[in-house]
C-alpha positions as CSV (number, residue, x, y, z in Angstrom):
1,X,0.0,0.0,0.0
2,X,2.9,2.2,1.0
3,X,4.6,2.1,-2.6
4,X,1.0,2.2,-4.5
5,X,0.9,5.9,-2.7
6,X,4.2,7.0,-3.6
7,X,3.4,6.0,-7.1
8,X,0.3,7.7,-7.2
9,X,1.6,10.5,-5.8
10,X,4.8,10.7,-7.5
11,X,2.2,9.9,-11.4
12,X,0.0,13.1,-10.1
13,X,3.4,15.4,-9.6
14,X,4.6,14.3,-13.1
15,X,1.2,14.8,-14.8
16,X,1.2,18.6,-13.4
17,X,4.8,19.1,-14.3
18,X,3.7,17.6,-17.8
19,X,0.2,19.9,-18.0
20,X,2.0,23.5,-16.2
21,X,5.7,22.8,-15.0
22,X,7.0,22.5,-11.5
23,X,5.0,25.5,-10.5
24,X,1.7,23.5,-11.3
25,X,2.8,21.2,-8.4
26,X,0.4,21.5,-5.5
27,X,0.7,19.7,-2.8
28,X,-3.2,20.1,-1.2
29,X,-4.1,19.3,-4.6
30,X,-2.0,16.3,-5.3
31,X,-2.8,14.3,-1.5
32,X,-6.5,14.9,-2.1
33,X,-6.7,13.2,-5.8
34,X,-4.1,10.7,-4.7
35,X,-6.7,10.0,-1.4
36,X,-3.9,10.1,1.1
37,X,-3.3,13.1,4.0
38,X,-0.1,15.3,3.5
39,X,1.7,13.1,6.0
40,X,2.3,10.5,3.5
41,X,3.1,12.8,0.8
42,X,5.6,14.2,3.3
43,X,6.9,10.6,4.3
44,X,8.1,9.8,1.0
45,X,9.0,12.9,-0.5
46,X,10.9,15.0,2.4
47,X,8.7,17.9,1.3
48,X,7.2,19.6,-1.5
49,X,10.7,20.2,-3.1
50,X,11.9,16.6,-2.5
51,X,8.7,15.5,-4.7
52,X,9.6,17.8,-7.7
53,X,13.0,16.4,-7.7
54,X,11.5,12.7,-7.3
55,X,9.0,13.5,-10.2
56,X,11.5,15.2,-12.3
57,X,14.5,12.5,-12.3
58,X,11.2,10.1,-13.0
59,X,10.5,12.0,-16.0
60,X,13.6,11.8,-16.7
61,X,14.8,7.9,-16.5
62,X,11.2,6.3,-16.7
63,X,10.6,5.6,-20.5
64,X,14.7,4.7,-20.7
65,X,14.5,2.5,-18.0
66,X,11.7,0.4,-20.1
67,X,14.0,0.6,-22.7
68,X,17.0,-1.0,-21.0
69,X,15.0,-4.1,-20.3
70,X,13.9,-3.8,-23.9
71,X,17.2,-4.1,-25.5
72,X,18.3,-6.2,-23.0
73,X,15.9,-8.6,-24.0
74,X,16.6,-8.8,-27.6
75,X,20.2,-8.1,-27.1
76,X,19.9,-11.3,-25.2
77,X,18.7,-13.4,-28.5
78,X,21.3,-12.2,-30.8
79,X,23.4,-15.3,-31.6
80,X,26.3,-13.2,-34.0
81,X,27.4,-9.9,-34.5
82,X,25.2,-9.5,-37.6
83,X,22.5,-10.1,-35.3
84,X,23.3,-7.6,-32.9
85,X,24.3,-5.0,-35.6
86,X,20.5,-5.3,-36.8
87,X,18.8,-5.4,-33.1
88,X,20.5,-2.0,-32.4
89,X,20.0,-0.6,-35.3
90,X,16.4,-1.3,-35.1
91,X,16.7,-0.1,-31.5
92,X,18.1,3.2,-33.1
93,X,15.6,3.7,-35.8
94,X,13.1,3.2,-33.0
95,X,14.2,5.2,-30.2
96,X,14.9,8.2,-33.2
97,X,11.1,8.5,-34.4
98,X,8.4,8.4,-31.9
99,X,10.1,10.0,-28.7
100,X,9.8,13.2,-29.3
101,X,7.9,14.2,-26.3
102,X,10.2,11.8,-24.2
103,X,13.2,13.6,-25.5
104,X,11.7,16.8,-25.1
105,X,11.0,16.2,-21.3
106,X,15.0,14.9,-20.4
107,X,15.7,18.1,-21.8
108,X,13.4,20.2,-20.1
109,X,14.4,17.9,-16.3
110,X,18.6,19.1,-17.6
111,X,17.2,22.6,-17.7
112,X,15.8,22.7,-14.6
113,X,18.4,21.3,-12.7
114,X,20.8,24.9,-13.8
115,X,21.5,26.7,-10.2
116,X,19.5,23.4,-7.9
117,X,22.4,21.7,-6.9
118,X,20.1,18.5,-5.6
119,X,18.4,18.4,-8.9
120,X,21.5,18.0,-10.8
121,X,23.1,16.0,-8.5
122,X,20.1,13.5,-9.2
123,X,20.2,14.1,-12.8
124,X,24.0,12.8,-12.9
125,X,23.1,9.7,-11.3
126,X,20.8,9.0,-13.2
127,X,22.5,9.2,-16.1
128,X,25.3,7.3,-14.3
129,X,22.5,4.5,-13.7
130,X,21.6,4.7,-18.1
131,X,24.9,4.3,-19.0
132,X,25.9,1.7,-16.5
133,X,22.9,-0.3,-17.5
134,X,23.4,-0.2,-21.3
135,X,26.5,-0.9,-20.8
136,X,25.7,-4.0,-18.7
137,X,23.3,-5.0,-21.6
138,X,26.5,-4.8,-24.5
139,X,29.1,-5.8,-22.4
140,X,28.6,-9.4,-22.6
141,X,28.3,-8.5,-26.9
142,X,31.8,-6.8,-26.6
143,X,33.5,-9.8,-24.7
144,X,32.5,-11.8,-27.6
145,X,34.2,-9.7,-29.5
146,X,30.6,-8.5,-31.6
147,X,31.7,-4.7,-31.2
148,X,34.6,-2.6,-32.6
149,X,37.8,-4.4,-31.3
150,X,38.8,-1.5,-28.6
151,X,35.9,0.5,-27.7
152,X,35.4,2.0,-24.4
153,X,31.9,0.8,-24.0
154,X,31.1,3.5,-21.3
155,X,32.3,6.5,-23.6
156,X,30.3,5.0,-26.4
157,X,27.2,4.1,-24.5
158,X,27.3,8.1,-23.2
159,X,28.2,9.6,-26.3
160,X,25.1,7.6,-28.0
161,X,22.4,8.6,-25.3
162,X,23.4,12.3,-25.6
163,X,23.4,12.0,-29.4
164,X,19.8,10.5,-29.7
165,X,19.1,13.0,-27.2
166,X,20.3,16.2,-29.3
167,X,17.8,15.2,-31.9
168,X,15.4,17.5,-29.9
169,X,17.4,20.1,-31.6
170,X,15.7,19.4,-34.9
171,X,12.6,19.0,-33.5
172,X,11.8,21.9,-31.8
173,X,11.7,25.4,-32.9
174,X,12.7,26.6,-36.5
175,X,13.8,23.3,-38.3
176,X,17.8,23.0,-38.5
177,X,17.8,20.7,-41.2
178,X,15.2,17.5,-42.6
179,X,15.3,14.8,-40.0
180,X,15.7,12.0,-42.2
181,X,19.2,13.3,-43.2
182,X,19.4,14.0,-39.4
183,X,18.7,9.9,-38.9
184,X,20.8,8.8,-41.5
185,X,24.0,10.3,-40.2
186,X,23.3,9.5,-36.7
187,X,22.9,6.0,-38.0
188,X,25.9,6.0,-39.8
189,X,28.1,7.3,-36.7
190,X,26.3,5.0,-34.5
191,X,27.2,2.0,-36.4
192,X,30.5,2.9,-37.2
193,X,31.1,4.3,-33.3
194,X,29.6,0.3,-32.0
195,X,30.6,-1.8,-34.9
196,X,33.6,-0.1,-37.2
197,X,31.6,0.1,-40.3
């Protein structure tokens, strides 16, 4: 019961970040359609502030956290390099069209964390937590020897979150360019950064 309340609680602070940012977050408003008193609000979140960061490093790692297990399952299947090459490259395509909104909201949790020191300090570990579980997911890959003989799966696995990431940049606001260029290179470099070719 105790975790159902924090997830209803922690859904309803997301929902109002989503609907009016962190301002929208109210916490009379947020107990009473959650149908628990302030003292359990308070209980798992410290206080109003420690809810906003709670709902904002959800925002932030929920939809990669689903898919992590995702790749790790069919990362799991491939029986050759070939394989793997085509599950993450579907992966890529994937993750690239569709997750606009997603992207758009990491982006927007990295700009509120400027001058909150606990908020960015939550932000990092999070990413920390991404990157060491993709990398978990392709290590096994690399000690068969599937990816490009030397890579520093870490740097890689970082450098290709913040690069499907930075496609927000030709999404938003006065178009830099046509996406499906945009795709195309990024799956060029991607392959070539994982696989050498």
């Amino acid at each position: 019961m105790a975790d159902d309340n924090r997830t209803k609680i922690l859904d309803l602070a997301i929902a109002a970040i989503d609907a009016g940012g962190e301002a929208a977050v109210r916490v009379n408003h947020i107990v009473e359609e959650a149908g628990v008193t302030p003292p359990v609000l308070y209980y798992h979140f410290g206080n109003r502030d420690g809810l906003v960061i709670a709902a904002q490093i959800e925002r932030y790692s929920r939809q990669i956290r689903q898919d992590i297990a995702a790749i790790g399952k069919r990362v799991s299947q491939c029986q050759s390099r070939e394989e793997l090459q085509t599950a993450l490259v579907d992966v890529w395509e994937k993750t690239l069209v569709g997750r606009e909104e997603s992207r758009w909201r990491r982006v927007s949790v990295v700009g509120s964390a400027f001058a909150r020191p606990e908020l960015e300090a939550e932000v990092l570990r999070a990413q920390d937590e991404i990157v060491a579980g993709l990398v978990a997911v392709l290590q096994p890959c690399n000690e068969r020897g599937w990816l490009r003989d030397g890579i520093d799966l870490p740097s890689a696995v970082a450098w290709q979150h913040g690069l499907l990431l930075s496609r927000v940049f030709i999404e938003r606001g006065a178009q830099q360019g046509e996406t499906d260029e945009w795709d195309q290179l990024t799956l060029e470099a991607l392959q070539h950064a994982f696989f050498g070719s």
